[in-house]
C-alpha positions as CSV (number, residue, x, y, z in Angstrom):
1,X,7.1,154.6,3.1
2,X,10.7,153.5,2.0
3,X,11.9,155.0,5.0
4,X,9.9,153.1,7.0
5,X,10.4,150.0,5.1
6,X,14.3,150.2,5.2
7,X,13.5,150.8,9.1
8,X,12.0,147.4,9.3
9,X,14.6,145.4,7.2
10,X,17.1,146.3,9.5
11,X,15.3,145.9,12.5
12,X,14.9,142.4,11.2
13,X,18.2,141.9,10.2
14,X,19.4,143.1,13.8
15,X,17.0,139.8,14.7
16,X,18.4,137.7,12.5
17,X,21.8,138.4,13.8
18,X,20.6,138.0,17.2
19,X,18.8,134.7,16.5
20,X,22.0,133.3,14.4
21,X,24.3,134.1,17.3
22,X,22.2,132.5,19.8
23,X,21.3,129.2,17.2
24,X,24.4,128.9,15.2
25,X,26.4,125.9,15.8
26,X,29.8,127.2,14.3
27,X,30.1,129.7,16.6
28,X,33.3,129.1,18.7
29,X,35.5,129.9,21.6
30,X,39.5,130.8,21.2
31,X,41.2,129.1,23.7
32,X,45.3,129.6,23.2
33,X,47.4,126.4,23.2
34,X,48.6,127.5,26.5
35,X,45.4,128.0,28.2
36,X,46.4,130.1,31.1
37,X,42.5,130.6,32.6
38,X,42.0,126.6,32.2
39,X,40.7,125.5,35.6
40,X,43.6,122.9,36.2
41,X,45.9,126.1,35.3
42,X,45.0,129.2,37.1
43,X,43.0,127.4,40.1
44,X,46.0,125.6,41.8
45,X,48.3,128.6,40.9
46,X,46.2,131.4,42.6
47,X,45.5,128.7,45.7
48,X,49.7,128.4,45.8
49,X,49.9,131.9,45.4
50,X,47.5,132.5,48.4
51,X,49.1,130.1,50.1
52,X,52.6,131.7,50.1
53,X,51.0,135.3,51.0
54,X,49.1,133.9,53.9
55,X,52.3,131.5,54.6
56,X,52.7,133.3,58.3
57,X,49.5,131.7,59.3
58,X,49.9,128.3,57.6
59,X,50.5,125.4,60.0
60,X,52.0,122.2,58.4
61,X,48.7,120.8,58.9
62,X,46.8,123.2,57.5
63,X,49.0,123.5,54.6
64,X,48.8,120.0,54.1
65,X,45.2,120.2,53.9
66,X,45.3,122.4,51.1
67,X,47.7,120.5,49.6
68,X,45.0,117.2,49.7
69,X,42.4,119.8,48.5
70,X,44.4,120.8,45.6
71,X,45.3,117.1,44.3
72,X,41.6,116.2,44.3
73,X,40.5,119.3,42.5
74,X,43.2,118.0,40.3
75,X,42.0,114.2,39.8
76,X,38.5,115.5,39.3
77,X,39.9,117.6,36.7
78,X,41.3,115.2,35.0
79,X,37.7,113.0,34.8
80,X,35.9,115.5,34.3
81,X,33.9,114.6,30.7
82,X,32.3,117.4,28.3
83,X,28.6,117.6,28.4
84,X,26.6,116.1,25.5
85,X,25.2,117.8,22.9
86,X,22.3,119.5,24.5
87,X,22.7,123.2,23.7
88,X,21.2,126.1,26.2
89,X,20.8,129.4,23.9
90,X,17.9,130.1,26.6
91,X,21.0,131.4,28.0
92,X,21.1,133.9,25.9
93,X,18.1,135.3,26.8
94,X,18.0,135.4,30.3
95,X,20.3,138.5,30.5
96,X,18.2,141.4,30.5
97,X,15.5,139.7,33.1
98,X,18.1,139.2,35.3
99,X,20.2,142.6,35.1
100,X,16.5,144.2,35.5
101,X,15.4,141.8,38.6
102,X,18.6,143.0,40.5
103,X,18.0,146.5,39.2
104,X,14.8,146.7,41.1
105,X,15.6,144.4,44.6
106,X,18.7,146.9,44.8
107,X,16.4,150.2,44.2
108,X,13.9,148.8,46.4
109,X,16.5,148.1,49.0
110,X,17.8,151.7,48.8
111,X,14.4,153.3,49.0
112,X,14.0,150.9,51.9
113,X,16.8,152.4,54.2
114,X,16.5,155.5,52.6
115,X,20.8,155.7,52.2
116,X,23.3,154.3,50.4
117,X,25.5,151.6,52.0
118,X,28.3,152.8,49.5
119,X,28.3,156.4,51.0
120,X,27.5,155.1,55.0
121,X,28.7,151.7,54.8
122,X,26.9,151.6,58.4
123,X,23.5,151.1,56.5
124,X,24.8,148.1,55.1
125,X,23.4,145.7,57.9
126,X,19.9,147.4,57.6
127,X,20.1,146.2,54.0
128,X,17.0,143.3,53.2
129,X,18.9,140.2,52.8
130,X,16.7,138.4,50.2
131,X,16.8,141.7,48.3
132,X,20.3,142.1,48.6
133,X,20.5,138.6,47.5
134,X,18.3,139.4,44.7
135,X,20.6,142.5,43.5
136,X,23.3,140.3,43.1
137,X,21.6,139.3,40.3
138,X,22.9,142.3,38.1
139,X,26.3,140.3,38.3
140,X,25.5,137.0,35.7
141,X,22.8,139.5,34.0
142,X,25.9,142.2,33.3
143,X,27.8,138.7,31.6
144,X,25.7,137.9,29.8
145,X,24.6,140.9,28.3
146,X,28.8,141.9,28.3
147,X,29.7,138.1,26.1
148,X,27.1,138.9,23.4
149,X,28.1,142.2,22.6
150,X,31.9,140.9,22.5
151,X,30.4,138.3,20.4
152,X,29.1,140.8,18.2
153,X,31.7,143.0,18.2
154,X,30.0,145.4,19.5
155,X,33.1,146.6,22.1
156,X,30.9,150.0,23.2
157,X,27.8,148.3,24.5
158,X,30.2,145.5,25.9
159,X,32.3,148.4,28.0
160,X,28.8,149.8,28.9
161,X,27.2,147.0,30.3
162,X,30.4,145.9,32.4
163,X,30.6,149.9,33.6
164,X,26.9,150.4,34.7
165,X,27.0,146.6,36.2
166,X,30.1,147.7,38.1
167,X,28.7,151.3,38.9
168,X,25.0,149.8,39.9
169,X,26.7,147.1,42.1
170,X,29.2,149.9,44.1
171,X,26.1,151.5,45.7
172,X,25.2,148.5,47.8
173,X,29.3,148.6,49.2
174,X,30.2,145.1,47.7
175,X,33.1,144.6,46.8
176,X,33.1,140.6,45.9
177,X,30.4,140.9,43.4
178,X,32.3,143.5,41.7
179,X,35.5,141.6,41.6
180,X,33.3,138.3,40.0
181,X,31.9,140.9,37.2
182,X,35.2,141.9,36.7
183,X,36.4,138.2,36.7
184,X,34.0,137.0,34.9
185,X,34.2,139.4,31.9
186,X,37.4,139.3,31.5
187,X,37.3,135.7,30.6
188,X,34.3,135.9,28.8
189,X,35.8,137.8,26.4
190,X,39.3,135.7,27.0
191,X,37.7,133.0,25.2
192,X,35.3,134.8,22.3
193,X,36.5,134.0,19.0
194,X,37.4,137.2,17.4
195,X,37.2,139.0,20.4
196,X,38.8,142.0,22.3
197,X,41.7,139.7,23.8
198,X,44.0,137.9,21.3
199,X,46.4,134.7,22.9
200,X,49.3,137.4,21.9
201,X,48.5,140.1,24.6
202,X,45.8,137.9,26.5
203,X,48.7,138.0,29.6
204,X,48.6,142.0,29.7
205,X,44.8,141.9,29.5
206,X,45.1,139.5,33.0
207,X,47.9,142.2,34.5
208,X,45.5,145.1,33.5
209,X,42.4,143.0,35.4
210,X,44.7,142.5,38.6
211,X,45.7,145.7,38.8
212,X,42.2,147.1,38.8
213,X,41.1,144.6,41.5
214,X,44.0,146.0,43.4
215,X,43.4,149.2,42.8
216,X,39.9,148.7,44.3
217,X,41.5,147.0,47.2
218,X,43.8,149.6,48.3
219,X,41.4,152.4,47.4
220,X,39.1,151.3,50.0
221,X,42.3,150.7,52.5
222,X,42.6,154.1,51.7
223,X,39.0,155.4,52.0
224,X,39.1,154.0,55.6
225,X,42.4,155.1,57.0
226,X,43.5,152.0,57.5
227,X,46.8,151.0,57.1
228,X,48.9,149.3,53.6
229,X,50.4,146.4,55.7
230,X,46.2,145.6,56.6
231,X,45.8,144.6,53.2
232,X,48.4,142.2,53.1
233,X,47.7,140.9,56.3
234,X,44.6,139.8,55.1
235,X,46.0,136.5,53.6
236,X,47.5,135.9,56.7
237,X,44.7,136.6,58.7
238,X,42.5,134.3,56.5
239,X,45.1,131.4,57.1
240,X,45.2,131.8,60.1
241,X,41.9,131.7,61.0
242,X,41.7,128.0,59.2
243,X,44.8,127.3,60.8
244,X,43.2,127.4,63.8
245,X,40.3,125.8,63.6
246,X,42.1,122.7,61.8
247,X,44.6,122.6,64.8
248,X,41.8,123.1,67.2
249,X,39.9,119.8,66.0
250,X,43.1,117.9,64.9
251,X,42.9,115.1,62.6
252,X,39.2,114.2,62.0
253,X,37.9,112.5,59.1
254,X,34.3,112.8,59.2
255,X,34.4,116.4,60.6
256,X,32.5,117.5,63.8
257,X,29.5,119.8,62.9
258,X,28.1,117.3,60.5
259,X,27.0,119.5,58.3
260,X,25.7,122.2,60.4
261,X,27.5,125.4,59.0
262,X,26.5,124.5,54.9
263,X,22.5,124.2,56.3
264,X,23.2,127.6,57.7
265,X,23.8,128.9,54.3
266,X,20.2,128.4,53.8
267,X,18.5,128.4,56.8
268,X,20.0,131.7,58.0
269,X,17.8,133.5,54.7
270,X,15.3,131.1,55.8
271,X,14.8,129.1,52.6
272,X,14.7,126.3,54.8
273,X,14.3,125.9,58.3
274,X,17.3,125.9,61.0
275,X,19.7,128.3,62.5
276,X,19.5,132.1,61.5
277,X,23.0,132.1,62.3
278,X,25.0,132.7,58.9
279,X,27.9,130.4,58.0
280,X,30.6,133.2,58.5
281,X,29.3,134.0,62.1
282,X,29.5,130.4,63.0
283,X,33.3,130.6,61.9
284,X,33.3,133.4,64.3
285,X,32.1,131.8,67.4
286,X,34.3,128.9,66.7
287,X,37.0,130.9,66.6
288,X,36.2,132.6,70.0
289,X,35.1,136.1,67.9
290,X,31.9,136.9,69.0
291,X,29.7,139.3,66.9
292,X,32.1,139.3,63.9
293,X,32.4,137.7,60.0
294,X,34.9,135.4,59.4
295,X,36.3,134.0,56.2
296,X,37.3,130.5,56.5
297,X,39.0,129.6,52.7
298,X,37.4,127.4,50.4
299,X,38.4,124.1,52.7
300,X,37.0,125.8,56.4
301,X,33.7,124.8,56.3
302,X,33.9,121.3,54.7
303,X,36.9,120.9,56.7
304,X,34.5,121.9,60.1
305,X,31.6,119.5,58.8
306,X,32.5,116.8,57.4
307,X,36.8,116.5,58.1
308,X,39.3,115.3,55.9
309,X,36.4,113.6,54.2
310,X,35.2,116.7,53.5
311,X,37.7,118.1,51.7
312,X,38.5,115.6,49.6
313,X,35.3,115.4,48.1
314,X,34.7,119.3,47.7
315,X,38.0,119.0,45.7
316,X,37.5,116.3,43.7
317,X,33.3,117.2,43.1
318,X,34.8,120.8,42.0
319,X,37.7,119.5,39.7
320,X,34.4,116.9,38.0
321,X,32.2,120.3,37.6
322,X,34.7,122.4,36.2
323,X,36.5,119.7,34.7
324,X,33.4,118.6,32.6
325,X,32.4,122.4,31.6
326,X,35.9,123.4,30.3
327,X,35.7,120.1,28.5
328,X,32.4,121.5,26.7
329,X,33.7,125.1,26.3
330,X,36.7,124.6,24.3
331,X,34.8,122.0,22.2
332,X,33.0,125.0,21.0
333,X,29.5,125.0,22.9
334,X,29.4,128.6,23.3
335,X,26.3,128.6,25.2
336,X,28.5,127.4,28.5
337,X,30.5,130.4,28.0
338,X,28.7,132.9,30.5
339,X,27.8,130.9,33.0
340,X,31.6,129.1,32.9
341,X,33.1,132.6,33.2
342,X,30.6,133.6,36.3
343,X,31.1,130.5,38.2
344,X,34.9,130.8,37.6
345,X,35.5,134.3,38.9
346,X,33.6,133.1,42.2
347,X,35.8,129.8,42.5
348,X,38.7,132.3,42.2
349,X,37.6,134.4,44.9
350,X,36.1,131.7,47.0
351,X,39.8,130.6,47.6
352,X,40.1,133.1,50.5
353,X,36.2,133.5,51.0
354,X,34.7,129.8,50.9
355,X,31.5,129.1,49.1
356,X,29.7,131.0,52.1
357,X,26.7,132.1,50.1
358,X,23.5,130.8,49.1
359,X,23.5,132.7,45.5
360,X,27.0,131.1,44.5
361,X,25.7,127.7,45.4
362,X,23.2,128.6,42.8
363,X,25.6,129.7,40.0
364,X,27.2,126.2,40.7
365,X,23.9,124.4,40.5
366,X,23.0,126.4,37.5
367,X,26.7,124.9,36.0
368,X,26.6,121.9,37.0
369,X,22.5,121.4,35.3
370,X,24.5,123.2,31.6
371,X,27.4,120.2,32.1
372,X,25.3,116.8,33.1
């Protein structure tokens, strides 16, 4: 009976840690005095950066572009204003249903082809898209789950959830999402109070995260025989491609799809009706590359739709959104924390990529709801 009675005590104990974590208003993030991940920081410095990689297939108009892009990510920045005091510990809670909801659309997906995309990356296209969009799911469930064990202290669980994330994620052949849980745990835990990562050695942790994404690049250059100067053609590649296209339609304000290419993001899963054609393809046939998936940078597609215009708004409605929820993360609202660190790995990676998918444009939503 004392046995059993000491049993309970610290099972309740475990729940009254949980609760005070999720409750507990003193809890607080660590940002250094040099914040090096700030959004005004490490956004303009990695566009630059993949600027000057992809330099080859800059034009000076397309370069200019970015450089418009940049200053009114920049100004937005700059207005963005931290969220009132309405806290989110529902957050909290939403980790394990979602890590188990893409657990089970990526299982079923597998049992649905009967392979696994990650072993015949042919299978891939046979994959159910609203499934596959489902499984990505694993992703914000895995950060969650990852930034309350850090909180906690509890460094073994953290590494365990991050690893079977990353491991479950592999079998599907994605590499993005695995980058973003990557991304997005390191600066989960960049910013916990007492956490893994101390201001001191917080620019090794960021070498130590670069070289494993590049390690996963050139590992799968490898896997497929292709050639090293591939992977660093890729930048140029990329900037070329929106090179191109900005060159093709010249200097356009308003754009000249009207908006056609961001309804595809939804209409080609058919969550609302329009063209089944995906954004990407639609790059493709612009392009004159029939059949194929094109990246277009963060700036392609508003550039295509809406012009100049276009643009300048994403940059400046981006800075406002990530602006405002920095604003409320180094206040201390911990709550922010996850869904901060998710949404900035995929602005990261959307530089090259573009927000091309319907599930980031829900992270975003899901931000931008936390921020207002």
């Amino acid at each position: 009976m004392k046995m059993i009675s000491s049993r309970l005590g610290r099972i309740w104990k475990e729940r009254a840690r949980f609760l005070s974590t999720i409750i507990n208003k003193d809890k607080k993030v660590n940002p250094p005095s040099f914040d090096i991940l700030s959004p005004a920081v490490c956004y303009p410095l990695l566009t630059v950066i993949f600027m000057l990689l992809g330099l080859q297939g800059m034009t000076f108009y397309s370069f200019s572009l970015f450089s418009v892009f940049l200053i009114a990510f920049l100004f937005g920045f700059r207005f963005g204003r931290p969220a009132g005091k309405e806290r989110f510990p529902i957050v909290w809670r939403l980790g394990f249903p979602l890590f188990l909801v893409g657990v089970a659309a990526e299982f079923i997906n597998i049992l649905y082809i009967n392979s696994i995309p990650l072993i015949e990356p042919a299978m891939r296209s046979r994959l159910i898209p609203s499934l596959a969009y489902l499984s990505f799911l694993i992703v914000p469930g895995c950060i969650i789950l990852f930034t309350n064990a850090i909180m906690h202290r509890n460094y073994k669980e953290a590494i365990g959830w991050l690893a079977s994330g990353t491991f479950l994620i592999s079998l599907l052949g994605y590499r993005t999402e695995i980058y973003a849980l990557l991304l997005g745990a390191f600066i989960s835990a960049y910013y916990m109070k007492g956490g893994c990562i101390r201001k001191s050695t917080a620019i090794k942790y960021i070498s130590a995260s670069a070289v494993i994404l590049l390690a996963i690049n050139l590992g799968v250059v490898a896997f497929r025989e292709m050639p090293l100067a591939s992977f660093m053609d890729r930048f140029s590649m990329t900037t070329n491609v929106f090179s191109s296209m900005a060159d093709s339609f010249g200097i356009t304000i308003f754009g000249e799809a009207g908006g056609t290419i961001h309804k595809s993001i939804l209409s080609s899963l058919r969550i609302i009706p329009g063209s089944r054609t995906g954004p990407r393809t639609f790059i493709s046939q612009l392009i004159g590359v029939g059949g194929g998936s094109t990246t277009p940078t963060m700036i392609g597609i508003p550039f295509v739709d809406f012009g100049i215009a276009g643009v300048l708004i994403m940059g400046l409605m981006l800075g406002l959104l990530f602006g405002s929820g920095y604003k409320t993360l180094i206040r201390g609202d911990i709550d922010i924390l996850p869904f901060h660190s998710l949404c900035m790995a995929f602005l990261i990676l959307t530089i090259e990529t573009g927000i091309a998918d319907a599930i980031v444009l829900i992270y975003l939503i899901a931000y931008l709801v936390m921020v207002i």
